[in-house]
Kinemage of the C-alpha trace (Angstrom):
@kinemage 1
@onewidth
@group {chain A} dominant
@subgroup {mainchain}
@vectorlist {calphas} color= white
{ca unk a 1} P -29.292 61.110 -23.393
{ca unk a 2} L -27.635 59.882 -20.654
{ca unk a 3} L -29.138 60.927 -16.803
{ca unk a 4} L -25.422 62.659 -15.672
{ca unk a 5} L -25.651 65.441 -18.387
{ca unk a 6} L -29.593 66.206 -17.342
{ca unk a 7} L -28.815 66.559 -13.147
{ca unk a 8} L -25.733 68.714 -13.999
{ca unk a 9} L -28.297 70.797 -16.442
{ca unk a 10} L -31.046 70.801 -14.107
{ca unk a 11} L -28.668 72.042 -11.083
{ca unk a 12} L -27.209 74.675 -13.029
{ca unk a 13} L -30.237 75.793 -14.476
{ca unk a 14} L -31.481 76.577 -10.718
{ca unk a 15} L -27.965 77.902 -10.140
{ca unk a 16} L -27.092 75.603 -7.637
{ca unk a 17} L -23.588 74.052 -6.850
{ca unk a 18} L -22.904 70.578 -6.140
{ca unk a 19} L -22.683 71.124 -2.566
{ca unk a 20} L -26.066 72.986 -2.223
{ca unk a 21} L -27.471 70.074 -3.961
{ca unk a 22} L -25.798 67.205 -2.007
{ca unk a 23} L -27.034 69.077 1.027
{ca unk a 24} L -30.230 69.099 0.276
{ca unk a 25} L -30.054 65.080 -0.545
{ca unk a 26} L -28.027 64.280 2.509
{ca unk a 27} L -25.331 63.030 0.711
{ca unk a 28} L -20.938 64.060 0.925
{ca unk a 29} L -20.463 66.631 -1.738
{ca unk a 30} L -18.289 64.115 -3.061
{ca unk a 31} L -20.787 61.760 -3.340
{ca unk a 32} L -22.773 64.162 -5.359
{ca unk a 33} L -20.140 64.569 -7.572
{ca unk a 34} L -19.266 61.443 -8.480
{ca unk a 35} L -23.300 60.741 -9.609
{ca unk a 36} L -23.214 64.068 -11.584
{ca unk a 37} L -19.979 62.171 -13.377
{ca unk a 38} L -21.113 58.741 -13.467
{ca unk a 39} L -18.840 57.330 -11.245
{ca unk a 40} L -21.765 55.864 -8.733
{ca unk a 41} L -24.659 54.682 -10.001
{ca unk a 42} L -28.090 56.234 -8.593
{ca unk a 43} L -30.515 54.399 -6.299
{ca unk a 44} L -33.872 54.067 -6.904
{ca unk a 45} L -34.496 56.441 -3.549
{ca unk a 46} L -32.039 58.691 -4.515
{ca unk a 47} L -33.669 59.084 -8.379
{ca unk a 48} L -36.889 59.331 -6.580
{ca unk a 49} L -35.854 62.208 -4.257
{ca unk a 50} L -33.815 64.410 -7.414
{ca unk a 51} L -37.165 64.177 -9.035
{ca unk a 52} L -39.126 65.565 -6.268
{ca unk a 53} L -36.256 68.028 -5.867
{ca unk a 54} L -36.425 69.203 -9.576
{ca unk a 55} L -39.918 69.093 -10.215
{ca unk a 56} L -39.610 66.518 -12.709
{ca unk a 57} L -40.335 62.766 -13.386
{ca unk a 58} L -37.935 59.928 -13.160
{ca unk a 59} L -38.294 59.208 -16.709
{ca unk a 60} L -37.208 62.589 -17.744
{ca unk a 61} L -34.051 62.391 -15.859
{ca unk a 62} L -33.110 58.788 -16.901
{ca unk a 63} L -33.584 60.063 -20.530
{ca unk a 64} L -36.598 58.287 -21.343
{ca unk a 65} L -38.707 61.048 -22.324
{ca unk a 66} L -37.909 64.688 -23.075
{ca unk a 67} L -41.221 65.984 -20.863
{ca unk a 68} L -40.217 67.734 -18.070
{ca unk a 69} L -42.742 68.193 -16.258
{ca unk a 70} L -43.850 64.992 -13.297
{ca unk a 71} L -46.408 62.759 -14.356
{ca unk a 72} L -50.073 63.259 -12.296
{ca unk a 73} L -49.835 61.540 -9.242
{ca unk a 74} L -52.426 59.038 -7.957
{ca unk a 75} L -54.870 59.056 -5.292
{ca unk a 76} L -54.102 56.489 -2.637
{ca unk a 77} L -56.748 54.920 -1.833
């Protein structure tokens, strides 16, 4: 599964719109939009930050695992 459909699923399924979403990223709307599509690739920061935003890991949203929930973090030490 491909990462566009899960971020469109994951945003609807908090009832979000696009533009709540790209607010919260500080990003255009339209910049939102176009990753939700798959006209722009992600960045790494930008993955990084929709996980933290969903409450999931990267790996879930890239497709590479169907677990949902984040992954224990580490203790810096």
């Amino acid at each position: 599964m491909a990462i566009y459909p899960r971020i469109r699923d994951l945003r609807e399924d908090q009832d979000w719109t696009q533009q709540q979403v790209a607010e919260m990223l500080y990003v255009a709307r339209s910049s939102y939009g176009a990753y939700e599509t798959g006209v722009s690739e992600f960045t790494p920061d930008l993955l990084c930050r929709l996980a933290e935003l969903y409450g999931t890991s990267v790996d879930y949203l890239l497709g590479l695992t169907d677990e949902r929930r984040p992954y224990p973090r580490t203790k810096k030490r």
